[in-house]
C-alpha positions as CSV (number, residue, x, y, z in Angstrom):
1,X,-0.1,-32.1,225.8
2,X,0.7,-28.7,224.7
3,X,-1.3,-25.5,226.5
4,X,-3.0,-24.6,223.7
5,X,-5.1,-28.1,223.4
6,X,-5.8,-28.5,227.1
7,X,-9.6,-28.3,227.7
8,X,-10.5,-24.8,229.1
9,X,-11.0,-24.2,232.7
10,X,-14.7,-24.0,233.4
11,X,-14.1,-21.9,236.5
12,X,-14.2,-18.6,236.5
13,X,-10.4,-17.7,235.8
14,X,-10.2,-19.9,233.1
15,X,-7.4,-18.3,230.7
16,X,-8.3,-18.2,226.5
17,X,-4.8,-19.1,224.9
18,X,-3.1,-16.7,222.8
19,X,-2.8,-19.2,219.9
20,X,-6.6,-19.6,220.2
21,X,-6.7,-15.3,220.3
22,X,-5.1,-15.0,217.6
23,X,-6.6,-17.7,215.4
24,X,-10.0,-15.9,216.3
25,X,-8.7,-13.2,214.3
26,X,-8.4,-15.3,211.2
27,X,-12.2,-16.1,210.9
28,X,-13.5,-14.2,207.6
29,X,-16.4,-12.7,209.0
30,X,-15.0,-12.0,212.9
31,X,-11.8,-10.3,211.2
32,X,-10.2,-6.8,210.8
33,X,-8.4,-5.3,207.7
34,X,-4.4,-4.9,208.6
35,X,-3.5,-1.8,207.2
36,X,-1.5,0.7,210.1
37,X,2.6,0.9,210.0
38,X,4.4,2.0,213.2
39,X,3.9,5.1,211.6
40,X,0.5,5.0,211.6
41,X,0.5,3.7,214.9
42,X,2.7,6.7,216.8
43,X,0.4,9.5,214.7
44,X,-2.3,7.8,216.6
45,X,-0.5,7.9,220.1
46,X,0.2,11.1,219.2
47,X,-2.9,12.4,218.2
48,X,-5.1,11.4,221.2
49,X,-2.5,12.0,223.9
50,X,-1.7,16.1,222.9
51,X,-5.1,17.1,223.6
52,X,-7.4,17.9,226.9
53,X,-4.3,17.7,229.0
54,X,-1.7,20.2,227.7
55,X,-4.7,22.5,226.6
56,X,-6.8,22.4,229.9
57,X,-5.4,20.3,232.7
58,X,-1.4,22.6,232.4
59,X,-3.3,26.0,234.4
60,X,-5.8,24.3,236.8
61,X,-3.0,21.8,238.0
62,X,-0.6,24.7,238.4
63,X,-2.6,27.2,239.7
64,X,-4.8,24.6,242.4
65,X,-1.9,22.1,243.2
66,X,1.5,22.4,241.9
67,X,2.6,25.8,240.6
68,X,5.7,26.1,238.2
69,X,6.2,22.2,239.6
70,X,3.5,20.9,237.1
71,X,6.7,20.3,235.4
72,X,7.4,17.7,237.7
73,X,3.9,16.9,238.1
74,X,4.3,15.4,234.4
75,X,7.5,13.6,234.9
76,X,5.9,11.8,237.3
77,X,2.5,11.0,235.2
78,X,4.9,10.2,232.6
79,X,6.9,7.8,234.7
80,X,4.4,6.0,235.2
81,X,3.1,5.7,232.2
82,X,6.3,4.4,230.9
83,X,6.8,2.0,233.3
84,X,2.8,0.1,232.6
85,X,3.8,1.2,228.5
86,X,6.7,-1.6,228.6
87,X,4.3,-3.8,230.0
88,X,1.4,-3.2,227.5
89,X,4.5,-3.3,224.4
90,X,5.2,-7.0,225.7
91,X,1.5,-7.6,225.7
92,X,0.7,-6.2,222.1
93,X,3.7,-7.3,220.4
94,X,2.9,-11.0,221.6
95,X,-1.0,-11.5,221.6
96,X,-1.3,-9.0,218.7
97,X,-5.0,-8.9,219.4
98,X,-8.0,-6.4,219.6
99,X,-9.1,-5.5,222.9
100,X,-5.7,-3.9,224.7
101,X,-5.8,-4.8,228.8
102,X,-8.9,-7.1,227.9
103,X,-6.9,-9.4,225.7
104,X,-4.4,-9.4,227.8
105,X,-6.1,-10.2,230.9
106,X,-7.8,-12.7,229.4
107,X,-4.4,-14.8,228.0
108,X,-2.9,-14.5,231.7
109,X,-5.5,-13.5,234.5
110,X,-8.7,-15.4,233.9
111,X,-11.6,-14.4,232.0
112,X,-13.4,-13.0,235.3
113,X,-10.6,-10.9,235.6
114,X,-10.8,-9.9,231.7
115,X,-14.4,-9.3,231.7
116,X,-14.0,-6.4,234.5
117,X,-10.9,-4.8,233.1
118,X,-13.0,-5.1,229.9
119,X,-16.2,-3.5,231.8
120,X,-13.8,-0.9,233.1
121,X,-12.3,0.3,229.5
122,X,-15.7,0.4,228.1
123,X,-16.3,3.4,231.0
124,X,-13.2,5.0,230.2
125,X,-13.0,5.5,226.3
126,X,-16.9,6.2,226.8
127,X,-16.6,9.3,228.9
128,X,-13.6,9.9,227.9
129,X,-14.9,10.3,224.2
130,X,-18.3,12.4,226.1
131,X,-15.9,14.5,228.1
132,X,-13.5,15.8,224.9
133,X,-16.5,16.5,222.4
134,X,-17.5,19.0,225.0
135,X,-14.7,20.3,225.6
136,X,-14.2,20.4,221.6
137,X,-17.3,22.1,221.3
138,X,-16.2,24.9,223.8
139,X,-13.2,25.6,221.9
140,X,-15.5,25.8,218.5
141,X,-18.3,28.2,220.2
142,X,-15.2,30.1,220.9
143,X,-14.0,30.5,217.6
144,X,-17.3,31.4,216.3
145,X,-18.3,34.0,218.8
146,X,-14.8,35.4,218.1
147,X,-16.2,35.6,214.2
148,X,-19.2,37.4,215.4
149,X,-21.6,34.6,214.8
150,X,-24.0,32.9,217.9
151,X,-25.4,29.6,218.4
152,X,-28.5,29.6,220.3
153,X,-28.3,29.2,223.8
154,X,-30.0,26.2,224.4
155,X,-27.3,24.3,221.9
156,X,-24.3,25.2,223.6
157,X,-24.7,22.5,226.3
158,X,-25.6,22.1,230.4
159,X,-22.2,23.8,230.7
160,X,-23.3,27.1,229.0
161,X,-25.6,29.3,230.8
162,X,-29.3,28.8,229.6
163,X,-27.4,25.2,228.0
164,X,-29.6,22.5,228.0
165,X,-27.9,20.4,224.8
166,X,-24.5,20.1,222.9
167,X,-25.6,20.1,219.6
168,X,-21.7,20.6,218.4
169,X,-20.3,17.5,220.2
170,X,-23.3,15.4,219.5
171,X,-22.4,16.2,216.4
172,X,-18.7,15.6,216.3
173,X,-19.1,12.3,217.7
174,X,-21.5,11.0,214.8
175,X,-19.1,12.4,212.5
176,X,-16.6,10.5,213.9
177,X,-18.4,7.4,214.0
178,X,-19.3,7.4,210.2
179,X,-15.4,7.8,209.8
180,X,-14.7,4.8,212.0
181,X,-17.1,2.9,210.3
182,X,-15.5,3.4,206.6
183,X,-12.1,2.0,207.7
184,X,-9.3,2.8,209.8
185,X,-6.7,3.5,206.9
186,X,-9.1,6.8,206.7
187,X,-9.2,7.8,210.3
188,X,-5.3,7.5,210.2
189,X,-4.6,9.7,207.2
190,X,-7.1,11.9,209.0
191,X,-5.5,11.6,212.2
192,X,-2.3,12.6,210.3
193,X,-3.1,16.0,209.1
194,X,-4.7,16.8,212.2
195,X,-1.9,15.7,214.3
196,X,0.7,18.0,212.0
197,X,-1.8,20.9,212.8
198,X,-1.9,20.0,216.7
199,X,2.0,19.4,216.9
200,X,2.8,23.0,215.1
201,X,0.9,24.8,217.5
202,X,2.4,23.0,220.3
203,X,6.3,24.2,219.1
204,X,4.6,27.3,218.5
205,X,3.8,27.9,222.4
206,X,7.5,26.3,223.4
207,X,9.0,29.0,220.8
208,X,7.3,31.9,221.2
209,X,6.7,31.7,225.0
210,X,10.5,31.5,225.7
211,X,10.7,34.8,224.9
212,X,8.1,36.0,227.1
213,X,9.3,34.0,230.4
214,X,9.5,36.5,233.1
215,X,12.1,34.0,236.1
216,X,10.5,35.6,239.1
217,X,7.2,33.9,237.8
218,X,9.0,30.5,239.3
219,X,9.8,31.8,242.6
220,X,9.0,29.7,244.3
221,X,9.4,26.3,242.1
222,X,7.6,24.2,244.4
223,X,5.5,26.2,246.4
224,X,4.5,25.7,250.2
225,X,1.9,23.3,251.9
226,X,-1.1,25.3,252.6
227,X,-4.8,24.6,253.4
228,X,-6.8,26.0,250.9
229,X,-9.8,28.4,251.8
230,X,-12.7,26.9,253.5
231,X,-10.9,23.9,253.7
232,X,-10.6,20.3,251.8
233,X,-13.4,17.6,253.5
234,X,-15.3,14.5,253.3
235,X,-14.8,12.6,250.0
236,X,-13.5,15.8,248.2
237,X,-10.2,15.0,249.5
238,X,-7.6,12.6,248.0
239,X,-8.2,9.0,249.4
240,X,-4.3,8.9,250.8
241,X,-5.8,11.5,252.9
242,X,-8.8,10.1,254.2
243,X,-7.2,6.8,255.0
244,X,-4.1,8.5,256.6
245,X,-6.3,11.0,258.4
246,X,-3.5,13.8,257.9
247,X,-4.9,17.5,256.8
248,X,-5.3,18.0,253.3
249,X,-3.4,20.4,251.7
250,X,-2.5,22.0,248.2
251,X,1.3,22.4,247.0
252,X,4.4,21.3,248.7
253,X,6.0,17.8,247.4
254,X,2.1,16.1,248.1
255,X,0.7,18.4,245.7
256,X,3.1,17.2,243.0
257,X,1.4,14.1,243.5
258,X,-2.1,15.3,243.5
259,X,-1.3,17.4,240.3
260,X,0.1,13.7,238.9
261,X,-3.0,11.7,239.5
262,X,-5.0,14.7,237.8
263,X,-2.7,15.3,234.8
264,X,-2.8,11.8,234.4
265,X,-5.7,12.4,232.1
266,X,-3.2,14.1,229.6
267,X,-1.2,10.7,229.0
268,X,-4.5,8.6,228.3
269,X,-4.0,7.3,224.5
270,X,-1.2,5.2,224.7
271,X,-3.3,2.0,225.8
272,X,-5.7,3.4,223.0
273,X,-2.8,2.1,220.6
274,X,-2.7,-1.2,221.7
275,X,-6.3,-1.8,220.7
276,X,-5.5,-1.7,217.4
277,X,-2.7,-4.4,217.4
278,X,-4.9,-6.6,215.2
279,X,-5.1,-4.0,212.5
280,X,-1.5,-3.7,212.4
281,X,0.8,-5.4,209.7
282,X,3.4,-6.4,211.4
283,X,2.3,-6.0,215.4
284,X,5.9,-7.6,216.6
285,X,8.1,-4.7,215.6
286,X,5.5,-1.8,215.1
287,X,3.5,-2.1,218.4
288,X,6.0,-1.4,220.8
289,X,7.2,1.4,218.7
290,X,4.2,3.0,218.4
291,X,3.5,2.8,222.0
292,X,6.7,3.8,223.0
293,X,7.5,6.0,220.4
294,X,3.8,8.4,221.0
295,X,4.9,8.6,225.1
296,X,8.6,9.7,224.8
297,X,7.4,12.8,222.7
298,X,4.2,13.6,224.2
299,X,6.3,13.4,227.7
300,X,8.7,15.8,226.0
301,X,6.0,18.0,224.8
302,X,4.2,18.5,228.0
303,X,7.4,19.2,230.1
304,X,8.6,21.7,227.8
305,X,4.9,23.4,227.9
306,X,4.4,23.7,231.2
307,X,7.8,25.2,232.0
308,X,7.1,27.7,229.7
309,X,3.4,28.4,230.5
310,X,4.0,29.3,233.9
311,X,7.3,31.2,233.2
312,X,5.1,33.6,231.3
313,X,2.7,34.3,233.6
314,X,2.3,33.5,237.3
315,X,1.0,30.4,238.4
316,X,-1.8,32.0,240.8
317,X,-3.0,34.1,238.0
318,X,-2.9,31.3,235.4
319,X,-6.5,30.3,233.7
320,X,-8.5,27.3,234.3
321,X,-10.3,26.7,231.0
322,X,-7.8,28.0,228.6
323,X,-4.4,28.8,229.8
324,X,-2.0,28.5,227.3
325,X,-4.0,30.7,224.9
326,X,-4.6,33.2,227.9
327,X,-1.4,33.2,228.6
328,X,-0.4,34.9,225.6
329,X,-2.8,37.2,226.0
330,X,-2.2,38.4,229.4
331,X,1.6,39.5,227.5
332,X,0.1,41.4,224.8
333,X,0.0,38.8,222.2
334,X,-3.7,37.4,221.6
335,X,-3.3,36.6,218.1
336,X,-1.1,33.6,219.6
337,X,-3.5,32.9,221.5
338,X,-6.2,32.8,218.5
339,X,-3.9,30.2,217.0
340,X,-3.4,28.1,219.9
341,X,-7.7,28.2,220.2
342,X,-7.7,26.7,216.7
343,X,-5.3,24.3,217.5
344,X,-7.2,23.1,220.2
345,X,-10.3,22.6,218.5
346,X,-8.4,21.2,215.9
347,X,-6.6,18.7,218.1
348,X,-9.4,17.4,220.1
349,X,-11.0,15.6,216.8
350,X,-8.6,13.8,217.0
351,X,-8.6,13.0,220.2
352,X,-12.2,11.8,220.2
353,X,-11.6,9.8,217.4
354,X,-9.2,7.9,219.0
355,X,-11.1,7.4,222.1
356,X,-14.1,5.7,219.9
357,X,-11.9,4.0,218.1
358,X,-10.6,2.2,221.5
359,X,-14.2,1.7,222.6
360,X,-15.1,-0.3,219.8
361,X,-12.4,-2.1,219.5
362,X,-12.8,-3.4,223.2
363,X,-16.2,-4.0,222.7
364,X,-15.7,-5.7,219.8
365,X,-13.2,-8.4,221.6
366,X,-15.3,-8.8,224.0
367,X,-18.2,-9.8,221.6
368,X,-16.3,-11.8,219.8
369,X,-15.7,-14.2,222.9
370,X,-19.1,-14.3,223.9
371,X,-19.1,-12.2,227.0
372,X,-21.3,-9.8,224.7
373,X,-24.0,-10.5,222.4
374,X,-21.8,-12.2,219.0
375,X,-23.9,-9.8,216.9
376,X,-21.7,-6.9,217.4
377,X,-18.3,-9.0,216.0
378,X,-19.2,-9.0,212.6
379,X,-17.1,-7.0,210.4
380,X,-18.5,-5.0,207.4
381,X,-18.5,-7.2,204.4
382,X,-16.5,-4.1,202.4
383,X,-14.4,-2.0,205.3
384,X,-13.8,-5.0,207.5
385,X,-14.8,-2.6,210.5
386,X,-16.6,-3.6,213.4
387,X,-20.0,-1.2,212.0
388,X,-22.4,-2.3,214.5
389,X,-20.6,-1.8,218.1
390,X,-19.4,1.8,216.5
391,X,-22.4,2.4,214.8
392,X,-24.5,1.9,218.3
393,X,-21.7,2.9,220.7
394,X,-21.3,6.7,218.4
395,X,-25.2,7.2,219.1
396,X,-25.0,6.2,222.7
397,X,-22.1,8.6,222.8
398,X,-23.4,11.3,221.4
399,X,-26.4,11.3,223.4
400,X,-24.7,11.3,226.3
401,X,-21.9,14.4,225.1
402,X,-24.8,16.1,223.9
403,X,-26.8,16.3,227.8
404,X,-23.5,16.0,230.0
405,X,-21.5,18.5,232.0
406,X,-17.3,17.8,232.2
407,X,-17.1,18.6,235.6
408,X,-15.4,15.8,237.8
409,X,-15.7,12.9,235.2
410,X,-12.0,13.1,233.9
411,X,-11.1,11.7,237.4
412,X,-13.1,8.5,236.6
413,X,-11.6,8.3,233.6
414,X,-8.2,8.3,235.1
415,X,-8.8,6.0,237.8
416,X,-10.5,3.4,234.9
417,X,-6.9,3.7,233.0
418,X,-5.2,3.5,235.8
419,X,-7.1,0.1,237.2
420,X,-5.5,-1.0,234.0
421,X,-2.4,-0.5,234.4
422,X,-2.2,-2.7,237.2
423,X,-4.0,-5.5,235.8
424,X,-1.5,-5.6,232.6
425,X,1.9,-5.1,234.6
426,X,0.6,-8.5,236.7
427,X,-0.9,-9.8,233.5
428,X,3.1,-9.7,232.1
429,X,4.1,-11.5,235.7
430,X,1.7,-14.1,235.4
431,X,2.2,-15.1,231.5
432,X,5.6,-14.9,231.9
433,X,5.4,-18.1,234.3
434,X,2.6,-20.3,232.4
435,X,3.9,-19.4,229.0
436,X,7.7,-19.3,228.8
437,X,7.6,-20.9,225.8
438,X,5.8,-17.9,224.1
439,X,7.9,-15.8,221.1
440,X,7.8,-12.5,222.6
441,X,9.4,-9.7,220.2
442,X,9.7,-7.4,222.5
443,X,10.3,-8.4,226.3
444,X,9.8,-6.1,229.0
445,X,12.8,-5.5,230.7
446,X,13.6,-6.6,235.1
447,X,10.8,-8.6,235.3
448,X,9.0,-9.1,238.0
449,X,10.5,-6.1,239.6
450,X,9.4,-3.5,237.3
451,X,6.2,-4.7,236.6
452,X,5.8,-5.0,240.5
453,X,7.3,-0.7,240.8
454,X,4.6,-0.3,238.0
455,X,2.0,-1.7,240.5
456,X,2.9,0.4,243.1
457,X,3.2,3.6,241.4
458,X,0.1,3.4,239.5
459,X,-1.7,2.4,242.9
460,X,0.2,5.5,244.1
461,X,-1.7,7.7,242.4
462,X,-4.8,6.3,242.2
463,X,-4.7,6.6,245.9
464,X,-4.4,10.8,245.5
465,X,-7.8,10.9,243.6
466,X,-10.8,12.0,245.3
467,X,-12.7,9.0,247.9
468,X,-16.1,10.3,245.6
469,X,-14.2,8.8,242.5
470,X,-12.9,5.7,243.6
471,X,-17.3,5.2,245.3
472,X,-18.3,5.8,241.9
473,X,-15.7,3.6,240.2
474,X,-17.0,0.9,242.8
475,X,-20.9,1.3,241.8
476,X,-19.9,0.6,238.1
477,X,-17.7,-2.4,239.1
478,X,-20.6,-4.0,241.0
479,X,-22.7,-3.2,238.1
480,X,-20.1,-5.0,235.8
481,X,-20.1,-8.3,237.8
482,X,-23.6,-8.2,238.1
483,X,-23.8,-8.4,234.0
484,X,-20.8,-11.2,233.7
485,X,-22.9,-13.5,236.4
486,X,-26.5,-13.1,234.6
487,X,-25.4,-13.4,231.0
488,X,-22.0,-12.9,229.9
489,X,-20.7,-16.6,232.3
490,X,-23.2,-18.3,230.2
491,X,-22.6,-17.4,227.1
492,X,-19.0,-16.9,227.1
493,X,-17.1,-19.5,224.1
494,X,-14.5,-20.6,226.6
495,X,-17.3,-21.9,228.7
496,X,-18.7,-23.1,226.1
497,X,-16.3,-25.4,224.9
498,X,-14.9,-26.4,228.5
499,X,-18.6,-27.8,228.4
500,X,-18.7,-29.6,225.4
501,X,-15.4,-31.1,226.2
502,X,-16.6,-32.8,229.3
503,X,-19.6,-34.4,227.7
């Protein structure tokens, strides 16, 4: 008897095949349109990785925790995003299947185990989507007061003084939903031109900011271990440090490691890809490319931006909330730093987009097995889109980036990402051994033993995020287990038919 016609497991790891996965996708009404190339695919990567990170997170890193080393700060972000991107390339290329780490789990680890990574990604591409707009809208309310021109106060968000609502990002984000909703071929030509725009203004900092790097501004590279005033305590602190009980400190070679786990939040996108693996023509060969592809020259990108960022100006006199534009400023050239504003306002459209896209998608995967209410897995008769989980999940969305403040929720975000890392890099372990028999286009190389250094150095750095995080992270979970026992066990299809087959 082959796998794929055992009768499911009715515990609560039983494993959904990946011929059964993929043969979901080929109901008429449950099914999405194919329509991105690798092309398509990398634009995407592109476009939602270059965005929050090189724009934002490049001065408060460097000025807070690593100094001119946020170079290396990156590297190692980037590492480890490479290392979990072979896994998810293996993973996309062979269960070419909406739903990213969900899918995946749920092929190799057990639907209990697919229903939390699944719980956690709806967190992350949520606030991760909440968290942009606003920052989006900052960078808009910018440029207009630049132009001379006010929004009242009480539209400009709880972050503005006298804020109380985001009228801008609630905006964006049901702009962005009524492009999901009419087709993904759209949002990528979209995604496209903005990405061009984003990219130019990127080369236009590497370019122009070579000539104003001043080489005292990296003495010294890595700077010294030193206790910040007033001190680092209580859950504040990274969680390495509360269970090792050693004094927490910025800079030195542990700072490097702190700035990693915050800059983190620059590389998230690259999973986003992977969600769209069932809208892709030919997932084998594009999928890994795509994924690959959008990391090697994002990586490249934010190296080469934060060597030259903080060779222009000190790191301890480096902005927080706009550093690459200030920077220019601070040498006498703000009409750079007018461009690089439009650039970023420009570029985090995309960004959001992307992030909503992912959302869906997951949610989608998840309805479509049950765990969720089936209503929300039928495509639109004419785009093929999953309209009602977008449609609902854009309002939700924009409520809540219309009423919330950025502070401290990109460190959840990172932590959710992270979390699925690790399930996807043992995910690859575990198929590898109960499906050997599986075509696999692209195979990810040294297994177990990179898979098993991916583990580790993703759990390395979700260990140098804040203890508040990894409580709050917790609360969600519990919440998420709470949901799967009282609905999602008994109405999940796998169950379903492990039932049927016993009676």
């Amino acid at each position: 008897m082959s796998t794929d016609q055992k009768s499911p497991d009715p515990g609560l790891f039983r494993t959904k095949s990946v011929e059964q996965s993929i043969r979901d996708t080929e109901e008429p009404e449950h099914a999405l349109k194919k329509s991105l190339s690798a092309w398509d695919l990398t634009v995407f990567g592109v476009g939602v990785i270059i965005g929050t990170g090189i724009f934002v997170l490049t001065g408060k890193v460097a000025k807070e925790n690593a100094g001119p080393a946020t170079a290396l700060a990156f590297i190692a972000a980037g590492v480890v995003c490479a290392l979990a991107a072979l896994c998810y390339a293996e993973f996309a290329s062979t269960v070419p299947v909406a739903g990213s780490a969900y899918t995946f789990a749920y092929a190799s680890l057990g639907e209990l185990v697919a229903w939390i990574i699944g719980w956690d990604l709806v967190l992350e591409f949520a606030l991760g989507t909440a968290v942009v707009a606003v920052g989006w809208s900052g960078y808009v309310r910018s440029l207009i007061d630049n132009a001379g021109w006010h929004l009242p106060r009480v539209l400009e968000g709880p972050d503005a003084p006298g804020g109380t609502f985001d009228l801008l990002a609630f905006l964006l984000v049901l702009v962005l939903t009524a492009v999901l909703v009419v087709g993904m071929k759209l949002s990528a030509r979209i995604t496209a031109v903005v990405v061009a725009i984003k990219v130019t203004v990127v080369m236009i900092v590497i370019i122009a900011g070579l000539f104003f790097i001043v080489g005292s501004n990296y003495q010294p590279f890595i700077p010294p271990s030193q206790v910040p005033p007033g001190g680092i305590s209580g859950w504040d602190a990274p969680l390495v440090q509360l269970l090792f009980g050693y004094e927490p400190t910025n800079f030195g070679v542990m700072g490097i490691f702190t700035a990693a786990s915050v800059v983190f939040f620059a590389f998230i996108g690259f999973d986003v890809v992977a969600t769209a693996a069932e809208e892709t023509r030919n997932p084998q060969r594009d999928m890994p490319r795509g994924i690959l592809g959008s990391l090697l020259i994002c990586t490249v990108l934010y190296v080469a931006v934060s060597i030259v960022v903080t060779g222009m100006q000190h790191y301890s006199e480096l902005s927080v909330s706009a550093p690459l534009a200030d920077a220019f400023k601070a040498v006498g050239h703000p009409v750079y730093g007018g461009i690089i504003s439009f650039g970023a306002a420009v570029g985090l459209t995309t960004v959001c987009l992307i992030l909503l896209l992912g959302q869906t998608r997951v949610f989608f995967a998840m309805s479509r097995d049950g765990l969720l209410p089936r209503f929300f897995s039928v495509t639109h008769p004419r785009f093929r889109t999953p309209y009602r989980p977008t449609i609902l999940l854009g309002v939700v969305i924009a409520i809540v980036a219309g009423f919330t403040s950025i502070n401290e929720l990109a460190t959840l975000v990172n932590i959710g990402t992270l979390f699925a890392f690790v399930l996807v890099a043992i995910g690859v372990i575990v198929l590898r051994r109960t499906r050997p028999d599986l075509h696999r286009s692209f195979r990810t190389p040294w297994v177990p033993m990179l898979p098993i250094i991916s583990v580790a150095a993703t759990v390395w750095l979700m260990l140098n995020l804040p203890g508040e995080t990894w409580f709050r992270f917790a609360v969600w979970m519990v919440i998420g287990v709470a949901v799967y026992f009282l609905y999602g066990r008994s109405h999940s299809r796998l169950g379903k038919e492990g039932r049927d087959a016993k009676y």
